[in-house]
C-alpha positions as CSV (number, residue, x, y, z in Angstrom):
1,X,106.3,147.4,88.8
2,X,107.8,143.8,88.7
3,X,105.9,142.9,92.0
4,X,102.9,144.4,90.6
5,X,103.0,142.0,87.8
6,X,104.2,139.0,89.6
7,X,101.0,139.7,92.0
8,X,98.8,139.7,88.4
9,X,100.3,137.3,86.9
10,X,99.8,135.0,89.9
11,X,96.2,135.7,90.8
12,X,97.6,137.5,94.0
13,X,96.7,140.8,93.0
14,X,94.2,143.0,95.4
15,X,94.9,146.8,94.4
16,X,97.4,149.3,93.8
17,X,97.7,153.1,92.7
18,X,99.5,153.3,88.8
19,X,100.3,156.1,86.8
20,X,99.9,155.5,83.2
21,X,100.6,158.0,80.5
22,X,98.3,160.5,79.5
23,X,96.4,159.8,75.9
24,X,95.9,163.5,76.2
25,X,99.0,165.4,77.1
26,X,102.6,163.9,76.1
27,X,104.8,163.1,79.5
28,X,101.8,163.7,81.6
29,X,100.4,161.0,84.0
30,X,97.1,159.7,85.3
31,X,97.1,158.1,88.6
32,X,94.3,155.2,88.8
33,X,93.4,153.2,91.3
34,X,93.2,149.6,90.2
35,X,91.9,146.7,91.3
36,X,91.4,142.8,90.8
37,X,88.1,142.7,89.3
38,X,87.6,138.5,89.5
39,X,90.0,135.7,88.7
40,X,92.5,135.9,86.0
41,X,92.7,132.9,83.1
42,X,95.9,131.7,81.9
43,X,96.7,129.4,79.0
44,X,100.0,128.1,78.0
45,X,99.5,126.6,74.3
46,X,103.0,125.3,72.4
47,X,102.8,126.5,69.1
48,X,105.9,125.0,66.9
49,X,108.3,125.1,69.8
50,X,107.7,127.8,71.6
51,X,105.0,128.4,74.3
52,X,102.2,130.8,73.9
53,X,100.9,132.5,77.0
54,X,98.1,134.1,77.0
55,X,96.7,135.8,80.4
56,X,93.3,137.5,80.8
57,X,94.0,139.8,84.0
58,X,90.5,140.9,85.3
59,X,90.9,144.6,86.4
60,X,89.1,147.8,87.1
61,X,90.1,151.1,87.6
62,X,89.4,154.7,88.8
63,X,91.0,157.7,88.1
64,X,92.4,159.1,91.6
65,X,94.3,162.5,89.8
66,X,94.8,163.9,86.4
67,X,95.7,166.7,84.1
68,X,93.3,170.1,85.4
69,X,90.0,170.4,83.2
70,X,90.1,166.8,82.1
71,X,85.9,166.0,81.5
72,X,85.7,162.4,83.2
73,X,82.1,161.9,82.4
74,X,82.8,162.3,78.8
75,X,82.7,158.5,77.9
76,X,85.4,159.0,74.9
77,X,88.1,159.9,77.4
78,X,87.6,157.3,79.7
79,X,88.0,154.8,76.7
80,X,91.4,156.8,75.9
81,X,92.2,156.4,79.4
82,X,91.2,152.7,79.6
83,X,93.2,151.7,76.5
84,X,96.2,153.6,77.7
85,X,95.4,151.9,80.7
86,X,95.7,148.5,79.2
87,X,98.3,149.3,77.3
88,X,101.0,150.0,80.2
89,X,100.1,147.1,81.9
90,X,100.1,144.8,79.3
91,X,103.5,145.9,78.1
92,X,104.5,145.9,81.7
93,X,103.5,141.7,82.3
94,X,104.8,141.5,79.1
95,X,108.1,142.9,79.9
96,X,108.2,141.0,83.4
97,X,107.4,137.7,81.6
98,X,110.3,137.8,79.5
99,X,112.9,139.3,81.9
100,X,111.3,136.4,84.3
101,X,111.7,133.5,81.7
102,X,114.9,134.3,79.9
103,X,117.0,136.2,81.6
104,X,116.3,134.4,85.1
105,X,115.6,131.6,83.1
106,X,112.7,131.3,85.6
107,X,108.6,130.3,86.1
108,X,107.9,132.1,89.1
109,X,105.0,132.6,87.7
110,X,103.8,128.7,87.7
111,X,102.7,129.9,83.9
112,X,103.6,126.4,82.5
113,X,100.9,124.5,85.1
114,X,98.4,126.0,82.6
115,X,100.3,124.2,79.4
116,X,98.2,122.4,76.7
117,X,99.4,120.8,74.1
């Protein structure tokens, strides 16, 4: 998952499949097929110190496999599915970002040619 967010995180990003949990069924998955949907935004801000990153990741999705009798052209799911979705990858860049920055004590990234002060 770490090259997946490197590839996001660095406007490399063409597709991949993911499974993300289920917002239906507890330790069930959902296998999407996601995709770069345009170029990402990143802004590096220092607030009192510390920097603020803050990266808009442009994807879309669609859902390759799921649990049996799921109704994907009930709009409600594919929200729950979107937000849990987002979620996972979210705390997944999040996650990379701070491995990446304090324990490698790294910008591989290039995050910080996006700073403002």
């Amino acid at each position: 998952m770490d090259s997946i967010c490197h590839l996001m995180c660095s406007n490399k990003f063409k597709s991949t499949t993911l499974s993300v949990p289920s917002p239906f069924m507890q330790n069930q998955i959902i296998d999407l097929h996601v995709q770069s949907n345009g170029t990402n935004k990143t802004q590096v801000s220092i607030i009192n110190g510390p920097p603020y990153i803050n990266i808009e990741v442009n994807l879309k999705a669609s859902v390759e496999s799921s649990e049996f009798g799921l109704d994907l052209s009930n709009n409600e799911n594919l929200q729950l599915i979107g937000d849990s979705a987002s979620s996972f990858i979210k705390n997944n860049i999040l996650d990379y970002l701070y491995k990446t920055s304090k324990d490698l004590h790294s910008d591989i990234c290039r995050v910080w040619e996006s700073i403002s002060y």
